[in-house]
C-alpha positions as CSV (number, residue, x, y, z in Angstrom):
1,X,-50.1,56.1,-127.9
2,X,-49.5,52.5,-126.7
3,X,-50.2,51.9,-122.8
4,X,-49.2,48.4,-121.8
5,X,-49.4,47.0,-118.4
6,X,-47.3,43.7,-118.1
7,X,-48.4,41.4,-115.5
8,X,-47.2,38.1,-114.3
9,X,-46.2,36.2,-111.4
10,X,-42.9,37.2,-109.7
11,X,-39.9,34.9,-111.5
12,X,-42.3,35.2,-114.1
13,X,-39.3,37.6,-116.4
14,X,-41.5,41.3,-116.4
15,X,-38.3,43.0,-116.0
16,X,-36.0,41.0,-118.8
17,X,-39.6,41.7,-121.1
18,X,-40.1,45.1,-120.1
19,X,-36.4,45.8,-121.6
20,X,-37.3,44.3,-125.0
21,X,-40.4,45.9,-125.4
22,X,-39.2,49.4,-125.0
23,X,-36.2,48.8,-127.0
24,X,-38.8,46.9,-129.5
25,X,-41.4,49.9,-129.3
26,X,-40.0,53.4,-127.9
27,X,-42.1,52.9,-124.7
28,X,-41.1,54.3,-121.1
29,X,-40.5,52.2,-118.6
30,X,-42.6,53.1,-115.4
31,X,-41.9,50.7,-112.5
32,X,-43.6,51.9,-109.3
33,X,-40.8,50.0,-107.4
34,X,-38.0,52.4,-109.3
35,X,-40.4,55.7,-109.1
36,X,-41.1,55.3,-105.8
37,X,-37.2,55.0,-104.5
38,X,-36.5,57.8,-106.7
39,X,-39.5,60.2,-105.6
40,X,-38.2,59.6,-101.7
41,X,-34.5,59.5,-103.1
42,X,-35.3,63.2,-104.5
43,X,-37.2,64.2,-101.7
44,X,-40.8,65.1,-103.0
45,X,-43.9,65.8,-101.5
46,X,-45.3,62.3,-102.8
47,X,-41.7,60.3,-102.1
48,X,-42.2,61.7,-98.4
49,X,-45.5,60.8,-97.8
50,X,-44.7,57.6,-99.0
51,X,-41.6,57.4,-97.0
52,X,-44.2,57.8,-93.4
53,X,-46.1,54.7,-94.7
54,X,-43.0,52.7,-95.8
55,X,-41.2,53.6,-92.7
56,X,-44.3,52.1,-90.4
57,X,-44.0,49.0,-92.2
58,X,-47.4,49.7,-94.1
59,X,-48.3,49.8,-97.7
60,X,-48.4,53.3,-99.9
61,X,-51.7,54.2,-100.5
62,X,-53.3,54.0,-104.0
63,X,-53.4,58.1,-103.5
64,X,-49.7,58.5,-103.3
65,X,-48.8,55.9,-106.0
66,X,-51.6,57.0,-108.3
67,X,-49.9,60.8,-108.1
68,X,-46.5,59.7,-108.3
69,X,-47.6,58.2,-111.7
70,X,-49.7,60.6,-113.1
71,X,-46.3,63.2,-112.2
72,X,-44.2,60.6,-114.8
73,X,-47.1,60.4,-117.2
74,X,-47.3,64.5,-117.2
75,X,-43.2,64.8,-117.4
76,X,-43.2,62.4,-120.3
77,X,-46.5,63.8,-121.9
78,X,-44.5,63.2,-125.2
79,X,-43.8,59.8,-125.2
80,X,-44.9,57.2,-127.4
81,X,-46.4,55.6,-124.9
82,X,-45.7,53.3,-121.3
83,X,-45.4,50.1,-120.3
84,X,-46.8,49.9,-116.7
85,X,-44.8,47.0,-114.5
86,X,-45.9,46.7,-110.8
87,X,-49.1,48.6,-111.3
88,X,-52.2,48.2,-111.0
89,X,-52.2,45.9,-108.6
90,X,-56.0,46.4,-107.6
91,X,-59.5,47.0,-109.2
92,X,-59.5,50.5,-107.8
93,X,-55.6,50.9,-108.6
94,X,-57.0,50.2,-112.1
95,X,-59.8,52.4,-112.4
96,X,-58.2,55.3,-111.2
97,X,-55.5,54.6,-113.9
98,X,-58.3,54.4,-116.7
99,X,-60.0,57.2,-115.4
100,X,-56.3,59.4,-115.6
101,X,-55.7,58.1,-119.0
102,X,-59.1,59.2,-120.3
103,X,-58.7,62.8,-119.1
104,X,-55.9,62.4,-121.5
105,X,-57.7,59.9,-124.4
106,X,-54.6,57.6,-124.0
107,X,-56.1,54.8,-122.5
108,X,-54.3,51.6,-122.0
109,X,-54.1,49.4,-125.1
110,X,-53.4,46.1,-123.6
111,X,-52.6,44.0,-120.3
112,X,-50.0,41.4,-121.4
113,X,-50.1,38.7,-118.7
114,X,-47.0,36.6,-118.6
115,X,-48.2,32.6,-118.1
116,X,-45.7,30.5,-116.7
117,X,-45.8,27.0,-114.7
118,X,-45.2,27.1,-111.0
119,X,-42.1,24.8,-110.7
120,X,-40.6,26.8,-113.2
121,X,-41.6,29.9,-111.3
122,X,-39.8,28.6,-108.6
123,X,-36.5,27.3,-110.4
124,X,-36.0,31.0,-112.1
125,X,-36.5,32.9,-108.5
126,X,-34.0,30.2,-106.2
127,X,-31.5,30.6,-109.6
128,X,-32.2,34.4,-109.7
129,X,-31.9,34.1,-105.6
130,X,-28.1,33.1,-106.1
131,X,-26.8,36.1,-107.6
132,X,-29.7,39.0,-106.5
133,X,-29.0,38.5,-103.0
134,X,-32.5,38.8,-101.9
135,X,-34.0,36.9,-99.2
136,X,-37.3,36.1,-100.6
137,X,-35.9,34.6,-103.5
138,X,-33.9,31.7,-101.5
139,X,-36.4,30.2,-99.5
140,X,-39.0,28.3,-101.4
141,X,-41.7,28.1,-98.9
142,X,-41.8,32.1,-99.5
143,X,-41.6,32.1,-103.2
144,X,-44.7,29.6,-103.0
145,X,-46.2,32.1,-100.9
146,X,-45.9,34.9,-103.2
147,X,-46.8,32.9,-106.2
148,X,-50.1,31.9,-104.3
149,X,-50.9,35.9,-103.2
150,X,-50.3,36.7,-106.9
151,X,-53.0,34.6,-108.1
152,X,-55.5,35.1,-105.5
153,X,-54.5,39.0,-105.9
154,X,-54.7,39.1,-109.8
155,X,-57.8,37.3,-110.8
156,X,-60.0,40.3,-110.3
157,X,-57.3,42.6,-112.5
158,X,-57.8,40.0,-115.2
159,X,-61.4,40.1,-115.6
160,X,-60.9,43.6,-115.3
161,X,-59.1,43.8,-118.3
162,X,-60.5,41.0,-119.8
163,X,-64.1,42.7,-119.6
164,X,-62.6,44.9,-121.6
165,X,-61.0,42.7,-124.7
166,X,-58.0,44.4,-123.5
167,X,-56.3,41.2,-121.2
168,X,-53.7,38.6,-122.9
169,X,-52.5,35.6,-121.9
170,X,-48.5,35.0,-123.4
171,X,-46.9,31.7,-123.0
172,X,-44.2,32.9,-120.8
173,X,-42.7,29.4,-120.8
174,X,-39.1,29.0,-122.9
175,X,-36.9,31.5,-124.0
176,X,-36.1,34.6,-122.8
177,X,-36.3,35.6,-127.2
178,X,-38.9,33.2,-127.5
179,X,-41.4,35.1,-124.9
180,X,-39.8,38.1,-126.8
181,X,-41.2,37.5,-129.8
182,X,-44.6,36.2,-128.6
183,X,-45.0,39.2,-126.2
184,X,-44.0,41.4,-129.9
185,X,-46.2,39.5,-132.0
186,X,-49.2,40.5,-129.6
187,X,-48.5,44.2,-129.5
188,X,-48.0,44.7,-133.4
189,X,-51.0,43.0,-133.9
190,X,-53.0,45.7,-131.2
């Protein structure tokens, strides 16, 4: 089975990636954005108690996320594998996902860690800020905000994986088919 989690800054293209590399490798597509709307869209136990912290204006806790997940692992227990967007987002968050993989022996087979400069950053999310509609990607003092809590967020996930031979740095600069290709080119050779 081939567990990815793809990482990178935000404007740094996970979600135009994610799409090649489950049309590239059969892989499921688990966004904790998407699985949370659609757990409190249908409802559930989980999407509720997520809904109580969302509606106070706090974060969901690692419990509720890490359940919601291992529900879409267990419902898809015959898939070629995931690629993990969004999550984990902490030390813990990734620990307890290693430690639900194992139970299973389908640990995850590589973070691939989208690299890209910081202007660029920028340019992509005020461009992707015209069309999307979204506030935080039209004012640039927020995106460099953002940008800045992703890297002092991340570098502990990194070594994380990295402590593992399991973290990899893609040139995320270019193309979207050229990232496409390099992102490819690293998984085949997993």
């Amino acid at each position: 089975m081939l567990n990815l989690v793809l990482f990178g800054p935000p404007g740094a293209g996970k979600g135009t990636q994610a799409e090649f590399l489950i049309e590239s490798f059969g892989l499921i597509h688990l966004s904790t954005g998407d699985i949370l709307r659609n757990e409190i869209a249908a409802q559930t136990e989980l999407g509720l108690q997520a809904k109580q912290f969302m509606d106070k204006g706090e974060l969901v806790t690692d419990e509720v996320v890490i359940g919601m997940i291992k529900n879409k692992l267990t419902a898809n227990s015959e898939a070629k594998g995931f690629i993990f967007d969004g999550f984990p987002r902490t030390v813990a968050q990734a620990n307890a996902l290693d430690e639900m993989l194992d139970e299973n022996k389908t640990p995850i087979s590589a973070m691939l860690c989208l690299e890209v400069e910081k202007q660029e950053l920028i340019n992509r999310l005020l461009n992707r800020g015209k069309t999307s509609g979204r506030s935080d990607d039209q004012d640039e003092s927020i995106i460099e905000n953002r940008i800045s809590v992703y890297h002092e967020k991340t570098a502990p996930i990194k070594d994380y994986y990295a402590a593992q031979n399991k973290h990899f740095d893609i040139d995320g600069m270019g193309s979207v088919e050229e990232i496409a290709a390099r992102l490819k080119e690293t998984v085949k050779a997993l």
